[in-house]
C-alpha positions in Angstrom: 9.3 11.3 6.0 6.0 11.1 7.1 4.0 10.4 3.8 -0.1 10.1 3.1 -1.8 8.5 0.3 -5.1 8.6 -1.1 -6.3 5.2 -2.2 -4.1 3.8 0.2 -5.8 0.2 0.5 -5.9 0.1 -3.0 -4.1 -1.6 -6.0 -1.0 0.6 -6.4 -1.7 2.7 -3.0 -1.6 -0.6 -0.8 1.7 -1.4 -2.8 3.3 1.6 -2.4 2.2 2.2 1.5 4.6 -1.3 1.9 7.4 0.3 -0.4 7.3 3.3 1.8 7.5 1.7 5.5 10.2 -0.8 3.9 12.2 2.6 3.2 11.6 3.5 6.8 9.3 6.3 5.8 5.6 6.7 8.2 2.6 6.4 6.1 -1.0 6.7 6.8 -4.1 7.2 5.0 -4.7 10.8 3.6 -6.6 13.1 5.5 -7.1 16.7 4.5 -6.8 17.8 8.4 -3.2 15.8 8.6 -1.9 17.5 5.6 0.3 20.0 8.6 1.8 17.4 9.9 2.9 15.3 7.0 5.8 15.7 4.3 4.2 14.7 1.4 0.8 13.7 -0.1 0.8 10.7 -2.7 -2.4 10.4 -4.3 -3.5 7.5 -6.0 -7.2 7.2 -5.3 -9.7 7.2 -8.3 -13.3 6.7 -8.8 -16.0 6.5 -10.9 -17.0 10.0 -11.5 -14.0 12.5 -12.4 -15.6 15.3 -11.3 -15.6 13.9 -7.9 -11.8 12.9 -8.2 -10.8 16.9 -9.6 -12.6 17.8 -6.5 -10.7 16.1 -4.4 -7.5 16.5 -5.5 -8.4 20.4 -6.2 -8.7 20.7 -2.3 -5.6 19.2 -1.4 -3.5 21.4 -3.7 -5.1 24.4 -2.2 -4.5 22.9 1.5 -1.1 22.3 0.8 -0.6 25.2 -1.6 2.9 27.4 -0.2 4.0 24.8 2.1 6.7 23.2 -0.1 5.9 19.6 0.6 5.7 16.9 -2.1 2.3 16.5 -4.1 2.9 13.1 -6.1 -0.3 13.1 -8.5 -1.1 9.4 -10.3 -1.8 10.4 -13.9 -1.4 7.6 -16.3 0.2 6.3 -19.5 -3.0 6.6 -21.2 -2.7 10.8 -21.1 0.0 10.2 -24.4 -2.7 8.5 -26.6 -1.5 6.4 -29.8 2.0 6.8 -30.0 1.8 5.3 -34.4 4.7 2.8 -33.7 7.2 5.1 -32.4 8.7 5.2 -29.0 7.8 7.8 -26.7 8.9 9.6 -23.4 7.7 12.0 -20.6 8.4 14.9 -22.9 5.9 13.8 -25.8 2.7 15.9 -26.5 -0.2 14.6 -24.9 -3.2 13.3 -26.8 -5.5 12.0 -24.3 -8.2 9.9 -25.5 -11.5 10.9 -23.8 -11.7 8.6 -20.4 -8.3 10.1 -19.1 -8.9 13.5 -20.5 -8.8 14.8 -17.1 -6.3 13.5 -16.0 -4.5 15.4 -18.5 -5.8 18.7 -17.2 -5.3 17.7 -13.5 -1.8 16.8 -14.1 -1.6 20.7 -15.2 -2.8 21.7 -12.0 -0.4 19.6 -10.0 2.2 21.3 -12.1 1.4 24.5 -11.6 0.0 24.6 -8.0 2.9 27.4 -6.6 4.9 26.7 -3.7 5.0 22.8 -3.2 7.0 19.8 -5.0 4.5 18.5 -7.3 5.5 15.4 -9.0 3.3 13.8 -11.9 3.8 10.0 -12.3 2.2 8.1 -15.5 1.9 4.9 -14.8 1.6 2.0 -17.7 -0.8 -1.0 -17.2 0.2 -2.2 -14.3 0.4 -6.1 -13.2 1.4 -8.6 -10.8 -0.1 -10.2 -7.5 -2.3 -11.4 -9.9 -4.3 -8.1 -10.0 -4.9 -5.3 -12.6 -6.6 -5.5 -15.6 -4.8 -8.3 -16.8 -6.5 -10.1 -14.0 -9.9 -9.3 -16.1 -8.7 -11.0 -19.3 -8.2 -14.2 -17.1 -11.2 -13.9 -15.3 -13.0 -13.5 -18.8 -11.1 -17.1 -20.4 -12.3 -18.4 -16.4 -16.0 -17.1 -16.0 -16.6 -16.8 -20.1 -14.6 -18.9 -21.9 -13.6 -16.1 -24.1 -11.1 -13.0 -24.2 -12.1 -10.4 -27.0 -9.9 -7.8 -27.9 -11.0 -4.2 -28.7 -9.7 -3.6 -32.1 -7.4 -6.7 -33.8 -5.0 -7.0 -30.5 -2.0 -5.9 -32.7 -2.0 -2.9 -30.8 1.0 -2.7 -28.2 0.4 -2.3 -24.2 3.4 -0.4 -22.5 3.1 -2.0 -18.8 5.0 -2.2 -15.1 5.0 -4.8 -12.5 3.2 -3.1 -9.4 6.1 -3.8 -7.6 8.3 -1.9 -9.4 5.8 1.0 -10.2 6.1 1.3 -6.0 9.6 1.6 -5.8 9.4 4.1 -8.3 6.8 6.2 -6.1 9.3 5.8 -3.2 12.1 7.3 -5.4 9.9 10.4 -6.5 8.5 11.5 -2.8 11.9 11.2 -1.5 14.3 12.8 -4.9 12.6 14.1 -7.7 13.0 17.6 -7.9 9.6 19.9 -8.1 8.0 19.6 -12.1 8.9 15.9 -12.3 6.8 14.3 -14.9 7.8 10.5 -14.8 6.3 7.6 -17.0 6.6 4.4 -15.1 6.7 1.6 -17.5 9.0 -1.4 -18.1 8.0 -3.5 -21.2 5.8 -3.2 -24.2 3.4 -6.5 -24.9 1.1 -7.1 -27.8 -2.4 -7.4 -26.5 -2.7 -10.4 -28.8 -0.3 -12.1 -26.8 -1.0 -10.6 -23.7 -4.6 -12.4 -24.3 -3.4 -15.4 -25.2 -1.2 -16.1 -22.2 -4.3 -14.6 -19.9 -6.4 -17.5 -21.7 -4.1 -20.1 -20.7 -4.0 -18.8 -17.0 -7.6 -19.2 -16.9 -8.0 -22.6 -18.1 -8.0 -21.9 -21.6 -10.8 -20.4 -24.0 -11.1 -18.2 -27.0 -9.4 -15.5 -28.1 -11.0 -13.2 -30.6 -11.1 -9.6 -32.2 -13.7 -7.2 -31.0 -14.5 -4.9 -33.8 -13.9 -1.3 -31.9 -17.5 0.0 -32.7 -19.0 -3.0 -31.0 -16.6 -2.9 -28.0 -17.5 1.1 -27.4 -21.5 -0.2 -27.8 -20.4 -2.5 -24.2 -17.6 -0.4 -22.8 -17.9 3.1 -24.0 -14.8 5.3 -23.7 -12.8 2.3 -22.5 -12.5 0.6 -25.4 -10.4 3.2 -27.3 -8.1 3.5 -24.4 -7.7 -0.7 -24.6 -6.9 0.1 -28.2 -4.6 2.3 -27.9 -0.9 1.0 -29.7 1.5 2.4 -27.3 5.5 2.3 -27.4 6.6 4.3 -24.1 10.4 4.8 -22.8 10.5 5.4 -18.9 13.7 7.7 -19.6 13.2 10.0 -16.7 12.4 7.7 -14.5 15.8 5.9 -15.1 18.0 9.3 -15.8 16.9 11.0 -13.1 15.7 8.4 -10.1 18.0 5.7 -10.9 15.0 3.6 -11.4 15.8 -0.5 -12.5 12.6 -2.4 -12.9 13.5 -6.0 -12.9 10.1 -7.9 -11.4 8.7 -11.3 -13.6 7.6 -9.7 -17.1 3.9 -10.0 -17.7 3.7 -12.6 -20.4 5.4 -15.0 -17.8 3.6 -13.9 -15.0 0.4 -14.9 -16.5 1.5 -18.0 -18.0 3.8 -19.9 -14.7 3.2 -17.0 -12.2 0.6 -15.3 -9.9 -2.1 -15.4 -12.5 -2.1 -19.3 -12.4 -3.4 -20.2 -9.2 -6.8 -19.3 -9.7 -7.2 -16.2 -7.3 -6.4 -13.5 -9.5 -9.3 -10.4 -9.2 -9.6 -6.8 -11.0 
């Protein structure tokens, strides 16, 4: 297959260009004008202003709109919201919180965008290679000798090694069948531990609770999300894809793994 993704020198898109070519798939960056000659789109670019991203992603659906090639549309584990201790899948309700609100409504579009193979994958917090947004936490206990924690850090994170998340995208864009709505996650970590293990990564420092109303005053909308307790079940993504995650789980990665050798970065 000839495949193009958006974002593709990215976190996840660099990850999953190397999945891809290692499947003996042809993969280059995405370009509106090489949508004709491709099989399928992956997107995984995102920036700082939605609107712009809808945009985007609005004009590649209607490009491709009738040609029956594969649309594979990065939502995000965020779109389910608290899950109140109980273990979700792809078929929960969505409760979005407000930063990934529109992801939520994008994901709609994908879905119903007639005549191609649209494919919605919700990735969890995603790690490894020392990136991600673990690689903040450490770079916080580094630069600030401190980690605080939206909330009390009780609340559970439902996360994937980046590795795995790519294989995952390979396994979509070549088999899932059109309305595939995959979670990709592995494990579920408590932040508090998650923060501890990132403070010992970067040399050690504090760990503390942030009240939530502080944390919005300093990161608006993205302290809920951090907040969030989360309990997700990738049951899809095993059931119908065959997917097997099995990469270095995040609590060791931070503490013996790529997160220790001082390069990690967001």
């Amino acid at each position: 297959m000839k495949v193009l993704i958006s974002g593709i020198a990215g976190y996840i898109g660099a990850a999953v260009r190397e999945a891809l070519e290692s499947a003996g798939h042809q993969v280059a960056a995405f370009d509106a004008a090489a949508i004709a000659d491709a099989d399928a789109v992956i997107w995984t670019a995102v920036s700082a202003d939605p609107e712009v991203d809808e945009a985007a992603i609005a004009a590649a659906l209607d490009a491709m709109s009738g040609s029956g090639k594969a649309f594979v549309f990065t939502s995000g584990a965020w779109v389910h919201g608290d899950t109140h201790g109980h273990v979700l899948d792809e078929s929960a309700h969505l409760h979005p919180p407000p930063i990934v609100g529109w992801r939520a409504e994008t994901e709609r579009q994908v879905l119903e965008t007639p005549g191609i193979r649209a494919i919605v994958i919700r990735p969890g917090i995603v790690y490894g290679h020392g990136g991600g947004l673990p690689a903040m936490l450490v770079d916080a206990a580094r630069r600030q000798g401190v980690i605080r924690m939206p909330g009390d850090g009780r609340n559970r994170w439902s996360v994937v090694h980046l590795d795995d998340l790519a294989d995952l995208y390979v396994r979509a864009v070549e088999r899932a069948p059109t309305g595939s709505v995959v979670l990709g996650v592995h494990r579920t970590e408590k932040l508090r531990e998650i923060a501890d293990a990132a403070s010992e990564a970067g040399g050690g420092g504090r760990v503390e609770p942030w009240p939530i109303e502080e944390a919005r005053r300093s990161l608006g909308d993205v302290a809920d999300a951090l907040a969030l307790d989360q309990r997700l079940a990738s049951r899809r993504a095993l059931d119908l894809l065959g997917w097997r995650p099995y990469h270095i789980d995040l609590l060791t990665d931070l503490r013996v793994g790529s997160y220790r050798h001082g390069d990690a970065a967001p």
